[in-house]
PALUMZA-346314 format. One record per residue (C-alpha): residue number from 1; residue in three letters; x, y, z. Coordinates in steps of 0.5 Angstrom, whole numbers, plus 2048, in hexadecimal, padded with zeros to 3 digits. Layout:
REM residues N
<pt><k>NUM</k><r>ALA</r><x>X</x><y>Y</y><z>Z</z></pt>
...
//
This chain:
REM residues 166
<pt><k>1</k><r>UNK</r><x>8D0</x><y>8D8</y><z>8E3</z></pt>
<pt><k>2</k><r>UNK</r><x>8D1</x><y>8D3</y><z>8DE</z></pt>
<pt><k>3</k><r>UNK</r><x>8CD</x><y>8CD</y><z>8DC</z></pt>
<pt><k>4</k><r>UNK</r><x>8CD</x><y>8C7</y><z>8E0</z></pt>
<pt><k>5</k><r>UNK</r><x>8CB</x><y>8C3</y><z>8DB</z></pt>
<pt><k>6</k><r>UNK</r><x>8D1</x><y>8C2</y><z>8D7</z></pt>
<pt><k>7</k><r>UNK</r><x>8D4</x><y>8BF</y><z>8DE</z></pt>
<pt><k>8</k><r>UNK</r><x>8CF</x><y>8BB</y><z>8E0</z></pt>
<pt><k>9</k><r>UNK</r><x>8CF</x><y>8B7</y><z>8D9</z></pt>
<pt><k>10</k><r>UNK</r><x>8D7</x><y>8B6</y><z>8D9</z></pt>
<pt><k>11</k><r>UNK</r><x>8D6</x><y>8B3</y><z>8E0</z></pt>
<pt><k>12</k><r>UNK</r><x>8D1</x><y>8AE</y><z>8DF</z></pt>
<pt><k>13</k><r>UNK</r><x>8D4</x><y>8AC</y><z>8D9</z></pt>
<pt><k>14</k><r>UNK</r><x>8DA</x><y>8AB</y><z>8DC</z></pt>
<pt><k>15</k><r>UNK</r><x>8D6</x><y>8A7</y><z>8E2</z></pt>
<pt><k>16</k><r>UNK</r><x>8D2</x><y>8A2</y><z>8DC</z></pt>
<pt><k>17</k><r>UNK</r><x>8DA</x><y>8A1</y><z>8DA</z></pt>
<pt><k>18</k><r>UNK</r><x>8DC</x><y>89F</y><z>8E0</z></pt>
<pt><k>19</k><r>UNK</r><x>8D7</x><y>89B</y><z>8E1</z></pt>
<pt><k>20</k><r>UNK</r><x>8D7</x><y>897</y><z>8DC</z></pt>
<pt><k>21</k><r>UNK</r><x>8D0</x><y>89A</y><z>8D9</z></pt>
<pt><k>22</k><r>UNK</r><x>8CE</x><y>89D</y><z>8D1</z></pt>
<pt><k>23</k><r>UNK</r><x>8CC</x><y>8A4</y><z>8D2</z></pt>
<pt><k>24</k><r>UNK</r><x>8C7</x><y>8A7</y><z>8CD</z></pt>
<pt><k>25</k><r>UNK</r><x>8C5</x><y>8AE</y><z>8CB</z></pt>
<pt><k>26</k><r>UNK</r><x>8BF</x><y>8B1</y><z>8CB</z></pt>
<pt><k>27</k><r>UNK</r><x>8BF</x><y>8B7</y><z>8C6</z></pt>
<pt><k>28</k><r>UNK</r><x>8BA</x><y>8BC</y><z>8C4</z></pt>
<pt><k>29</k><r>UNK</r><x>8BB</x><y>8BC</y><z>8BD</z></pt>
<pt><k>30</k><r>UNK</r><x>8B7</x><y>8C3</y><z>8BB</z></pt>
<pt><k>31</k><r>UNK</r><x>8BB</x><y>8C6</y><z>8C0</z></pt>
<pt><k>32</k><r>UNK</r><x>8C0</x><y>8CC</y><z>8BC</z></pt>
<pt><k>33</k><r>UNK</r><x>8C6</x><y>8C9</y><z>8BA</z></pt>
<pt><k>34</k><r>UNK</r><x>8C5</x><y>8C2</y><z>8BA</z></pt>
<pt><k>35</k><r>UNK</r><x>8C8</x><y>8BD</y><z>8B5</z></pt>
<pt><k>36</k><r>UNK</r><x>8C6</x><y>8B6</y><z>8B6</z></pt>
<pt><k>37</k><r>UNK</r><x>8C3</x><y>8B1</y><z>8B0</z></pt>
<pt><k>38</k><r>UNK</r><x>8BC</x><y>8B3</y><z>8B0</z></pt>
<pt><k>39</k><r>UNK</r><x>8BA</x><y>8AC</y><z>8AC</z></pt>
<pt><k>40</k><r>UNK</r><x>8B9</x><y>8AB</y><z>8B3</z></pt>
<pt><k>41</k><r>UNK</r><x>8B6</x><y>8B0</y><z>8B8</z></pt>
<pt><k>42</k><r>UNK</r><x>8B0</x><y>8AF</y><z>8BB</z></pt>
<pt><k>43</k><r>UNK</r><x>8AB</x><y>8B3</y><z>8BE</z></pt>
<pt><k>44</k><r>UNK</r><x>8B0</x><y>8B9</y><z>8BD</z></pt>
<pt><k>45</k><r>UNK</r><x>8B7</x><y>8B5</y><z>8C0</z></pt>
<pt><k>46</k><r>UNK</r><x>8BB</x><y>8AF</y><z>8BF</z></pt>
<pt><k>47</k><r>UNK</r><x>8BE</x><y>8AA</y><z>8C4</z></pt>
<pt><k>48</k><r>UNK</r><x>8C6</x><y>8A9</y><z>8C3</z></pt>
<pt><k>49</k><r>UNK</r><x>8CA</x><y>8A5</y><z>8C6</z></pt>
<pt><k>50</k><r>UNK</r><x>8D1</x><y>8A8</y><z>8C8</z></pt>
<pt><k>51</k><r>UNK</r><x>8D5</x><y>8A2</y><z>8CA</z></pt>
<pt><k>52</k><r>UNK</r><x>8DD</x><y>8A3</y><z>8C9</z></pt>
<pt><k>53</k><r>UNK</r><x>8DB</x><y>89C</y><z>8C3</z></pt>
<pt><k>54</k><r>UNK</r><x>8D6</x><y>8A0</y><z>8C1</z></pt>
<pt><k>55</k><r>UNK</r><x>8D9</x><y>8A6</y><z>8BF</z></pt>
<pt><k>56</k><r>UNK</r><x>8DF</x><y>8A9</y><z>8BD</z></pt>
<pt><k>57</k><r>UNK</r><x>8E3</x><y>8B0</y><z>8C0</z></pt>
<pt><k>58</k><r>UNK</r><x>8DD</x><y>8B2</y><z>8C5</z></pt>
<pt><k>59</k><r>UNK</r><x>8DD</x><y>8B9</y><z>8C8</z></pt>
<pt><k>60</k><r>UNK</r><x>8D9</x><y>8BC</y><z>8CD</z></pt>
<pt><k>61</k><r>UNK</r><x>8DB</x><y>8C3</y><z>8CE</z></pt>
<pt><k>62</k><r>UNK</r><x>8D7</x><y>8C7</y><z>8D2</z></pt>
<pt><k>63</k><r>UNK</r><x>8D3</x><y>8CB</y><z>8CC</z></pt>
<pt><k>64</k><r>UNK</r><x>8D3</x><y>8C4</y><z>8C8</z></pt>
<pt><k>65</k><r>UNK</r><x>8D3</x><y>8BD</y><z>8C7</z></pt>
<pt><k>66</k><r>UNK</r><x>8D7</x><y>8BB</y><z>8C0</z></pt>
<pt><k>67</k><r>UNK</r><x>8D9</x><y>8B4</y><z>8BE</z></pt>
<pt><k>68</k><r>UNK</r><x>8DA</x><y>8B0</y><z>8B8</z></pt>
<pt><k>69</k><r>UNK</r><x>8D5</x><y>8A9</y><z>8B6</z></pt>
<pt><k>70</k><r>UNK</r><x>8D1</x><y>8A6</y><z>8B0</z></pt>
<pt><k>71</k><r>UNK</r><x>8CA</x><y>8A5</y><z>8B0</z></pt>
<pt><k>72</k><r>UNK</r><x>8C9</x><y>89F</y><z>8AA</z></pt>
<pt><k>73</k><r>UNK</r><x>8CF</x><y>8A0</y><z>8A8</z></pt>
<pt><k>74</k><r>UNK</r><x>8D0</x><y>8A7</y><z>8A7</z></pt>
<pt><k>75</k><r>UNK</r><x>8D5</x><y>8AA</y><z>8AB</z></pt>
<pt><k>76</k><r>UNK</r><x>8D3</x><y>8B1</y><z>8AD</z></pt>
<pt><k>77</k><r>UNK</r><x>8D5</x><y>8B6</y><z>8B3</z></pt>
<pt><k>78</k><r>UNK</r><x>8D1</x><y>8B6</y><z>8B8</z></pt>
<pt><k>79</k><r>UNK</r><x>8CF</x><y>8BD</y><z>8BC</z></pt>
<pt><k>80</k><r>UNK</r><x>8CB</x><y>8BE</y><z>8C2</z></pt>
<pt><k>81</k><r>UNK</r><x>8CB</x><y>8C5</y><z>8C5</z></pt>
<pt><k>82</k><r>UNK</r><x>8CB</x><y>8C3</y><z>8CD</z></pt>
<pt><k>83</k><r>UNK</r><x>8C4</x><y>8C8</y><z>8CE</z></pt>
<pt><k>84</k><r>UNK</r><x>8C2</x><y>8C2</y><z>8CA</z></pt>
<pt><k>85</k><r>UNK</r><x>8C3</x><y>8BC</y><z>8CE</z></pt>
<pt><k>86</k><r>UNK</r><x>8BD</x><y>8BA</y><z>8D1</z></pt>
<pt><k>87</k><r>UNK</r><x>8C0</x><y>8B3</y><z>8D4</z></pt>
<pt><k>88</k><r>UNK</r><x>8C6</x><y>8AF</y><z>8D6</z></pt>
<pt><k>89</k><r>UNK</r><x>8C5</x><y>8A8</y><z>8D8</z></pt>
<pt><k>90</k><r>UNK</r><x>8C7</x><y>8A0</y><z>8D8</z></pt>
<pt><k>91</k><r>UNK</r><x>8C4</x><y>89C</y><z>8D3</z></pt>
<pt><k>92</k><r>UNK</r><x>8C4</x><y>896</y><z>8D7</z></pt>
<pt><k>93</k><r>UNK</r><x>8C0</x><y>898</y><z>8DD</z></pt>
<pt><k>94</k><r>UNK</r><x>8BE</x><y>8A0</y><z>8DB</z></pt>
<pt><k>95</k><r>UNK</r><x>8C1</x><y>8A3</y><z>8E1</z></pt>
<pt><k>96</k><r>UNK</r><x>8C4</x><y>8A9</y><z>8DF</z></pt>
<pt><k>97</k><r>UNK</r><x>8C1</x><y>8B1</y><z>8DF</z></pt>
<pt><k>98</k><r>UNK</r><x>8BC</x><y>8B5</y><z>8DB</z></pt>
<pt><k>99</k><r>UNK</r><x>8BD</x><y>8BC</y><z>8DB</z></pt>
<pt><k>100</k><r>UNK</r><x>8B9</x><y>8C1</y><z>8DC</z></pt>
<pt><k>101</k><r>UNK</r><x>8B8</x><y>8C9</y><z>8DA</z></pt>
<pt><k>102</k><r>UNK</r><x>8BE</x><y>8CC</y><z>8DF</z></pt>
<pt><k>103</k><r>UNK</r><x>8BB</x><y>8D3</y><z>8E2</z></pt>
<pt><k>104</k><r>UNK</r><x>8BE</x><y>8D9</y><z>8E0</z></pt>
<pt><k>105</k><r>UNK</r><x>8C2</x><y>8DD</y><z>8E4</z></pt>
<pt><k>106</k><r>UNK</r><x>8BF</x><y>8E4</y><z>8E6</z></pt>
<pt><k>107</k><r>UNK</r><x>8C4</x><y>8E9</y><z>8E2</z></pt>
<pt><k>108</k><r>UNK</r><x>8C8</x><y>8E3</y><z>8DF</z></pt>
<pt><k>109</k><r>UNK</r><x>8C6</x><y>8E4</y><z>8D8</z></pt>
<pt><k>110</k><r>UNK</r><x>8C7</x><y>8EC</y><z>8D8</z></pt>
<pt><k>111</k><r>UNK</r><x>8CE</x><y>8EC</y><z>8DC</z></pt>
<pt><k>112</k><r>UNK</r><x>8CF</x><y>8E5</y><z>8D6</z></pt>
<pt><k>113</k><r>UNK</r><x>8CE</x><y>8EA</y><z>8D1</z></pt>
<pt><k>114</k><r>UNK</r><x>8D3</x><y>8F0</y><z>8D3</z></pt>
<pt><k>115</k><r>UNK</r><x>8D7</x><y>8EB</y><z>8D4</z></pt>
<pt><k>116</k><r>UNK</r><x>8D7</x><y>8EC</y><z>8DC</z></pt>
<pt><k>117</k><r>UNK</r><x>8D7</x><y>8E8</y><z>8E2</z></pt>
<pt><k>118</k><r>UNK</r><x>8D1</x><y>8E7</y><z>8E6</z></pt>
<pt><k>119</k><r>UNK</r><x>8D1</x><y>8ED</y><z>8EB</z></pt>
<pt><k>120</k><r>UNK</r><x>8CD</x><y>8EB</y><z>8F1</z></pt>
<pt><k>121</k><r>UNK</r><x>8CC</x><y>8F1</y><z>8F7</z></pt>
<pt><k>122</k><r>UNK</r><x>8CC</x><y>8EF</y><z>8FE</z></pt>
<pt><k>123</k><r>UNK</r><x>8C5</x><y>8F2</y><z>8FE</z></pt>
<pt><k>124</k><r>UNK</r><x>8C3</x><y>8EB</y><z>8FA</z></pt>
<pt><k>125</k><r>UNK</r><x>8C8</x><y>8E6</y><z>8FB</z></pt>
<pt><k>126</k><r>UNK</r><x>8C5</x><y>8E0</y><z>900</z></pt>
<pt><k>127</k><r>UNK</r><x>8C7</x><y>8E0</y><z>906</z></pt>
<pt><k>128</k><r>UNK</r><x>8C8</x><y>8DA</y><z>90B</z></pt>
<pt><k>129</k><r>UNK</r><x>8C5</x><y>8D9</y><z>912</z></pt>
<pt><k>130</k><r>UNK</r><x>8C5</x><y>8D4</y><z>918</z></pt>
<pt><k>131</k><r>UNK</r><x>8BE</x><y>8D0</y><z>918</z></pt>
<pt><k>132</k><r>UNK</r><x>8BD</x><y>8CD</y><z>91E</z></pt>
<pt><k>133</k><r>UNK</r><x>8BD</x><y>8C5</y><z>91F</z></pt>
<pt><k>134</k><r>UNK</r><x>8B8</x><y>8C0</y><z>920</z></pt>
<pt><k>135</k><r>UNK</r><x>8BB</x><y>8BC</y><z>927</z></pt>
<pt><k>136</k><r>UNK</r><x>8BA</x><y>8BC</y><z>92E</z></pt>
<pt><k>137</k><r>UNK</r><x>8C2</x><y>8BE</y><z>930</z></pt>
<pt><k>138</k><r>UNK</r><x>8C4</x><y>8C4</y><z>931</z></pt>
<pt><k>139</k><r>UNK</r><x>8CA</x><y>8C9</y><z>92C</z></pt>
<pt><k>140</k><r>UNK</r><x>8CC</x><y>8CF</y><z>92B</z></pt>
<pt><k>141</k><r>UNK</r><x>8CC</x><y>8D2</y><z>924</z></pt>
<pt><k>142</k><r>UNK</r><x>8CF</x><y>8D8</y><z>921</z></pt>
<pt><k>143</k><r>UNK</r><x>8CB</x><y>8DD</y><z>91D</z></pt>
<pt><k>144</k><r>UNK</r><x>8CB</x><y>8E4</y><z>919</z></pt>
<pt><k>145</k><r>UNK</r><x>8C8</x><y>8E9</y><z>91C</z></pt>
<pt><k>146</k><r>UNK</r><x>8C5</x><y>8EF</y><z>919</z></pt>
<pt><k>147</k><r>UNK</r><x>8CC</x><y>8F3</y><z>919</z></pt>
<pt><k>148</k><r>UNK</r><x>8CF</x><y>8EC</y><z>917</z></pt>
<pt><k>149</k><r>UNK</r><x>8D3</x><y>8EA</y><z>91D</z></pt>
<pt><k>150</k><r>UNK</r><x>8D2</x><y>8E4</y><z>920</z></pt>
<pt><k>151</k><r>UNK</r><x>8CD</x><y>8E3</y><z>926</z></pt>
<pt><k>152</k><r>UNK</r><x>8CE</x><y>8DC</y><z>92A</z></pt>
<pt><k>153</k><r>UNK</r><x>8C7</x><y>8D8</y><z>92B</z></pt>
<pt><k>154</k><r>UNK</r><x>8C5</x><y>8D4</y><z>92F</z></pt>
<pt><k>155</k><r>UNK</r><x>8C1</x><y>8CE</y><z>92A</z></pt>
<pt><k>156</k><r>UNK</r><x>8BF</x><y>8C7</y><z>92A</z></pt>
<pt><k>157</k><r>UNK</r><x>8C5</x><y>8C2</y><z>927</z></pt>
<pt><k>158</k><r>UNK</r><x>8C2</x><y>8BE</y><z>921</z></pt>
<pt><k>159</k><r>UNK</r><x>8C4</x><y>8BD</y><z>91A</z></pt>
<pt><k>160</k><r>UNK</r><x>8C7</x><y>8C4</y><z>917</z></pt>
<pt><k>161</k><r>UNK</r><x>8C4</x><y>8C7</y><z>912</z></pt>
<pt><k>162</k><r>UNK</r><x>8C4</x><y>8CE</y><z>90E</z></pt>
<pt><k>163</k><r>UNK</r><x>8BF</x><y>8D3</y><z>90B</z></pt>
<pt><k>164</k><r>UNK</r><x>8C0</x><y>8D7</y><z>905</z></pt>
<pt><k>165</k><r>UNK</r><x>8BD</x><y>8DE</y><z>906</z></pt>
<pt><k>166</k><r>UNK</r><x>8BD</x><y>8E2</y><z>900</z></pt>
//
């Protein structure tokens, strides 16, 4: 499964956009394969302001974020790799997100490796089940049993929720 990050970045940025907002980058600039001015990182990364006035040709991929810009005069490309991006956010008012380590998924590096979708047997794929709901009115609700057919049962209606069995 792919990242979330490179996704998340391109909607906020376009969300700061529309309201009328400047959006910053916070880069960790000793992260492999960044390029940024290193006159002006501090305490290990740099703030970047990524504004359509700001900068020229911005690209957001989902393995790297490129554009061009000139720090004191300098033009220089910039490039961001997106496991990088520790932040996106408005300079007006700081609303926006920080990103944090994404959780591996089990099998995701190998199958990556050998170039293979990810397998998943029905042994360990989720599952879902009915919970029942808080209420006083009375419902019926379909669920799986053991032989996977459906079994009706009676429970109290309420607000539906769902239950992830692994």
């Amino acid at each position: 499964m792919q990242s979330s990050r490179p996704y998340l970045a391109r909607a906020l940025y376009e969300w700061l956009l529309d309201n009328d907002h400047t959006p910053y980058i916070v880069v960790d600039a000793e992260h492999d394969g960044v390029q940024v001015p290193s006159q002006f990182v501090q305490n290990g990364q740099i703030v970047l302001n990524v504004a359509p006035s700001a900068v020229r040709e911005l690209h957001m991929a989902n393995d790297v974020i490129t554009f061009n810009a000139r720090f004191g005069g300098q033009p220089m490309q910039v490039i961001v790799p997106c496991n990088a991006l520790i932040a996106l956010y408005a300079r007006e008012n700081g609303v926006g997100m920080v990103f944090g380590h994404e959780p591996v998924m089990p099998g995701a590096e190998e199958a990556e490796e050998a170039g293979e979708p990810e397998a998943s047997s029905p042994e360990t794929r989720p599952s879902l089940e009915s919970v029942e709901g808080r209420g006083d009115e009375s419902g019926v609700s379909a669920t799986e049993d053991e032989d996977g057919e459906a079994a009706s049962r009676d429970r109290k209606k309420g607000r539906p929720s769902l239950r992830v069995i692994k």
